[in-house]
N, C-alpha and C positions, 0 to 999 in steps of 0.2 A: 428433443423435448416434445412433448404432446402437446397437440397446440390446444385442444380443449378435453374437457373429463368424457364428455360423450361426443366422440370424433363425428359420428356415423349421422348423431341427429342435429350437429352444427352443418356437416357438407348437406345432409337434404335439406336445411332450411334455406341454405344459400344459393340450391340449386333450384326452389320452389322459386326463389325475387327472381333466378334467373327464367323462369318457365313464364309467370308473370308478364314482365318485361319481353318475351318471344310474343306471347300472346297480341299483347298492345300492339305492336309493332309490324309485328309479318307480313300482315296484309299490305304494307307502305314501302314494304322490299319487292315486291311481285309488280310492282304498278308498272314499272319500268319495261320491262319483257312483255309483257301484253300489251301493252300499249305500239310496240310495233308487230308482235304476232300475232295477237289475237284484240282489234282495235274493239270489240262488241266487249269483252272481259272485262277490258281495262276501260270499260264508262262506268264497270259496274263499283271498280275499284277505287275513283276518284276520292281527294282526301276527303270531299264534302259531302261522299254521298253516307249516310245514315247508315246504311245497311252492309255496306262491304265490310268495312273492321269485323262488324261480326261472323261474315261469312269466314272470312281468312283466319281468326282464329277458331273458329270451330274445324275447319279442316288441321289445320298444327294440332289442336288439341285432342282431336281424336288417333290421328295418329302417333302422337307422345302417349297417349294412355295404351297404346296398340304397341308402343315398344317399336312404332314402323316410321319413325321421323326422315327415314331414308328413304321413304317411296317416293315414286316419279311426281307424283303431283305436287309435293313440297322440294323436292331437288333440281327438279327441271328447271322453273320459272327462277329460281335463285344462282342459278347458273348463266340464263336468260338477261336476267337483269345486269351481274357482273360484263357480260357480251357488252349492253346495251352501255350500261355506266360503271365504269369498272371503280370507281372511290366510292364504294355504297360500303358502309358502316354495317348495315343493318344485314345486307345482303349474305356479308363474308363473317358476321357474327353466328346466324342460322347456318349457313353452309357446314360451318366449323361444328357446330350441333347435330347437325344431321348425319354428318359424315358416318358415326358412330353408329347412328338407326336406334339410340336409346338415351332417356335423361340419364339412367345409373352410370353411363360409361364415359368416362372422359371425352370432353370434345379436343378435335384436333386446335391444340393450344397455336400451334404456327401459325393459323389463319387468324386464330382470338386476337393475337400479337401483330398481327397485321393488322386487322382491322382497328385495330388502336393505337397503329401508326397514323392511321386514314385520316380518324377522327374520337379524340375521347373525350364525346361529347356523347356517345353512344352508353345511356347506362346498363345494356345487356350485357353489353362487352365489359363491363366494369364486375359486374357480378360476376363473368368467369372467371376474368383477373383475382377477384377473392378466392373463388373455389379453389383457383391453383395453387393461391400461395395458402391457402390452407391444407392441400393436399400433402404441399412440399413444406408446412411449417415454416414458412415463409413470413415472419410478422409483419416485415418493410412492407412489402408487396400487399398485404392485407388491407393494413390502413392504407397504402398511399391511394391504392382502388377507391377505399369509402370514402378516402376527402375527395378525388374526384368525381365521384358522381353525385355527391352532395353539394358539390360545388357547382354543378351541371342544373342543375336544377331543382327547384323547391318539391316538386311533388313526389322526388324521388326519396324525402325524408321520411315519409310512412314506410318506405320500403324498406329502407335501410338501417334505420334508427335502433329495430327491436335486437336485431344483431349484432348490429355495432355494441348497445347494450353488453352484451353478453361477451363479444369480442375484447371490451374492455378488463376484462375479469380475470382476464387470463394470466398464471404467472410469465412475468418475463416482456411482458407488451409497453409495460407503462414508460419506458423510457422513449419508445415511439411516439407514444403518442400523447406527451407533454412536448416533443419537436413538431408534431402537428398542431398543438393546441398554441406555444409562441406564438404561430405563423396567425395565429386569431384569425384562423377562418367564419364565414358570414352563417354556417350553419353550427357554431360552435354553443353556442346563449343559449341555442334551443335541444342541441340534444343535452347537454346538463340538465336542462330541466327537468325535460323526457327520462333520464337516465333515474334520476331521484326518484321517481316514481315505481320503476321495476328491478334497480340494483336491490339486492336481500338484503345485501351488507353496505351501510352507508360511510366505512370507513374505508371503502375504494376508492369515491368520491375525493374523499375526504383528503386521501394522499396527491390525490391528483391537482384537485383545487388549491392544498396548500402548498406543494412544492410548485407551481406554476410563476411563472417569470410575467406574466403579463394580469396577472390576476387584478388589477385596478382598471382594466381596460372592456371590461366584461360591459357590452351596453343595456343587458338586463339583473344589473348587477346586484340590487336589493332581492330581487328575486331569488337570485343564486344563493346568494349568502343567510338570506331569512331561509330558504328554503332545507337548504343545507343544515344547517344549523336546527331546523325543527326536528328534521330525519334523526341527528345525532342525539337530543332529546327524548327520542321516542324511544329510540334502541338503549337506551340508559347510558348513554357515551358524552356524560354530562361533560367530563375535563375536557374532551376533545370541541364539544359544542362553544365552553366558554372558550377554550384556544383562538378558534372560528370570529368571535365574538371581538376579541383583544387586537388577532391579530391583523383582520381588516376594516379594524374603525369603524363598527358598527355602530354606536355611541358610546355615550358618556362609561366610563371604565365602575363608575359608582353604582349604574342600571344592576349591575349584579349582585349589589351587597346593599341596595336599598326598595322599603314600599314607599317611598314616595311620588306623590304627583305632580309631575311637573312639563309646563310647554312644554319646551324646550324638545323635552324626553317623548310625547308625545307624537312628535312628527314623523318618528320613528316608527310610525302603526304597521305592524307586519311581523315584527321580530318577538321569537317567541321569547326573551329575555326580558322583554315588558310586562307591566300587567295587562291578562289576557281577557277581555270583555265577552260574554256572553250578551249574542242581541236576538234570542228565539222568540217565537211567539209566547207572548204570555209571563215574563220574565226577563231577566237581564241585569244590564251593566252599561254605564257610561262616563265618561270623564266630562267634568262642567269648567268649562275655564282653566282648564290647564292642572288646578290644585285639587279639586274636589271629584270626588266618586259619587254619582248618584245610582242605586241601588233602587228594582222596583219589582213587582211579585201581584199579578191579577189571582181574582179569587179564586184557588183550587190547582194551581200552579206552581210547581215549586224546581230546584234543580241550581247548578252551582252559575253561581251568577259573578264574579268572577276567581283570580288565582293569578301571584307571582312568584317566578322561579329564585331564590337567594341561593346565592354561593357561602355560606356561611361556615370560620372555621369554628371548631370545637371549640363548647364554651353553652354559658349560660345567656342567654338573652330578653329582653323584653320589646316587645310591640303593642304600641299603640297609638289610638284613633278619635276623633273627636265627632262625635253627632253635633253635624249642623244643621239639623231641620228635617221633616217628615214624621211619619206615623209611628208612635209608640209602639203601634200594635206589630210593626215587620222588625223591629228592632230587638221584639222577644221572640222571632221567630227566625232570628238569623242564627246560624251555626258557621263558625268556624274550624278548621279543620288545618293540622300542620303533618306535613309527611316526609318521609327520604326517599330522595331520587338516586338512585345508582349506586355507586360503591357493592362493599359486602353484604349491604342489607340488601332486603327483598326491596323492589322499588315499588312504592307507595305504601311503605311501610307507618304504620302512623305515630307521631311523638307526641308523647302525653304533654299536657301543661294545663297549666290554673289560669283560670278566666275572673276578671274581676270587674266593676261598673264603678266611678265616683259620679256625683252631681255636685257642680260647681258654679253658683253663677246661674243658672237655670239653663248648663250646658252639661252633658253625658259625656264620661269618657270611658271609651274601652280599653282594656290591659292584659294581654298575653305574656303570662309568664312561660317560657320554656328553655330545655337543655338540648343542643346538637351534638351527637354521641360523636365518635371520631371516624364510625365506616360510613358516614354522610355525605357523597359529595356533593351532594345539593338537597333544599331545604323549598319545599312545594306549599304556601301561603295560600290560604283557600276559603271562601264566602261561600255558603250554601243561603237559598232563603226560600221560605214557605208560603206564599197565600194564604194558605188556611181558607177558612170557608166563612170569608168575611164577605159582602155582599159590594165594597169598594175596594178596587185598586189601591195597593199600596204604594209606597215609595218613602226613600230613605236617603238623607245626605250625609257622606263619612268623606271628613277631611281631616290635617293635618298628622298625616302617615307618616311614623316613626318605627323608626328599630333602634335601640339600644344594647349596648353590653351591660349583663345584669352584673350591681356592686355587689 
């Protein structure tokens, strides 16, 4: 099995964290051997002095770009050091590199493998461990590499995050690495999060998070699931989004088939199955006490001030709303807007419907009449409001949000 579609520009990415990772490092394998052979070197070498790390990798790195990792001045002192302290991680990780005299060509893997008998705590040596089981299509060996060097330490997640990304992707991997994800490793919370950001297809995710055995145990766990669930959203993977929604108790099971405002439902701010408030300069949206919407629009301003997602099945419906207060004048400047999400239709596709006003009582109500065709799988509720070119700030109170099945 091919471990990835483009073999060639997976092993140089993995062999760039490992070049990286040589860089940092080199200079603090060499300390040792100079430090008895050459004592004047190795002051220059000290962990605290400022300027040695970067002597030590500009020399590795001019010789990795020279294709000459083998020359004397990078192989001697790494030989030197093994003399001096033969458990150096670091030592017999470069030695293994160099042997070669080139990044393109395999390092001798029996030293990688030793040196992480020594200690793998070494994330250079973790990076070969990958290279190899990607060479040999090795999936075990792939991940078990990335959970240990991410296990090793935090800063090693910039390095390893973008590829694991990608390592994820791959057909045939996911049953690996839902037995690493059980084991709810301490860098698990953040590469999901990471991942939702640069996965193309949010229904990788998707299988991963919902087939997981430990998935209530996540400690940034609104994160994951609002997050999640907005990706699925976006991509028009509305069934899957509300799955998401249902199946880890995000709330109330009603949030999807109603506009109403409610605490309760409120506490939930995050999830994009809510109504979603607009708060830009110059405009917006806000919930008052848990029941009411206030709506507000400065002169010259205008743009969608809020919007909620309905799972609505086919059929006829009515929505409606009660002005409690505010300016006449944003009230005839409000537009409503009803559209479909996902299915067969085009998403944001628009649904006609009649709009109507009663005065009652010296109270305004509004009235949406409309029909959900049957390639709807979701129903896009939407507030636009305008300013106009009124010399005061506007604002607007709409409460008691209803949806009805029209008779």
């Amino acid at each position: 099995m091919e471990l990835v579609a483009n073999r060639r520009s997976f092993r140089l990415s993995v062999i760039a964290v490992a070049l990286v990772l040589m860089f940092a490092s080199a200079w603090h394998a060499t300390v040792m051997s100079f430090r008895s052979l050459r004592p004047q070197i190795a002051v220059m070498l000290k962990a605290d002095e400022p300027i040695a790390a970067p002597k030590m990798a500009a020399v590795v790195a001019s010789r990795a770009l020279e294709n000459k990792l083998g020359a004397p001045e990078i192989v001697e002192p790494l030989r030197n050091s093994l003399r001096v302290m033969a458990l150096n991680p670091g030592a017999l990780r470069l030695l293994a590199i160099s042997k070669t005299g080139t990044l393109e060509s395999d390092p001798d893997f029996a030293l990688v493998e030793l040196s992480n008998e020594v200690s793998r705590r070494d994330l250079g040596t973790q990076a070969l461990l990958i290279r190899k089981g990607v060479e040999s299509n090795d999936l075990g060996l792939v991940l078990r590499s990335y959970d240990t060097a991410l296990r090793t330490s935090e800063r090693s997640w910039d390095l390893f995050f973008p590829n694991l990304a990608r390592a994820i992707e791959i057909p045939g991997i996911e049953p690996d690495f839902r037995e690493i994800m059980a084991d709810n490793p301490p860098w698990l919370d953040d590469f999901l999060l990471f991942a939702m950001e640069r996965t193309e297809d949010p229904r990788i995710l998707y299988q991963y998070i919902i087939r997981s055995e430990n998935v209530r145990q996540f400690a940034r766990r609104d994160e994951i699931y609002n997050g999640l669930t907005s990706r699925l959203v976006s991509a028009g993977l509305l069934d899957l989004a509300r799955n998401v929604f249902i199946r880890f108790d995000l709330g109330d099971p009603e949030i999807l088939v109603s506009p109403e405002l409610r605490a309760d439902w409120l506490d939930r701010r995050g999830n994009i199955m809510l109504w979603q408030f607009a708060e830009v300069d110059g405009y917006g949206a806000q919930p008052l006490g848990g029941t009411v919407m206030s709506i507000y629009a400065n002169p010259g301003r205008a743009g969608r001030a809020a919007s909620k997602i309905l799972f609505l099945d086919p059929g006829r419906y009515v929505f409606s709303a009660k002005v409690q207060g505010g300016a006449s004048e944003l009230l005839d400047a409000t537009e409503w807007t009803l559209g479909c999400l996902g299915g067969q239709s085009e998403t944001g596709q628009s649904l006609p419907f009649t709009q109507s006003r009663t005065t009652q009582g010296g109270e305004t109500g509004l009235r949406l009449s409309f029909a959900v065709p049957a390639n709807c799988q979701a129903v896009l509720l939407a507030l636009d409001v305008d300013g106009g070119d009124s010399q005061l700030s506007n604002d607007l109170l709409l409460g008691d949000l209803r949806l009805s099945k029209a008779l």
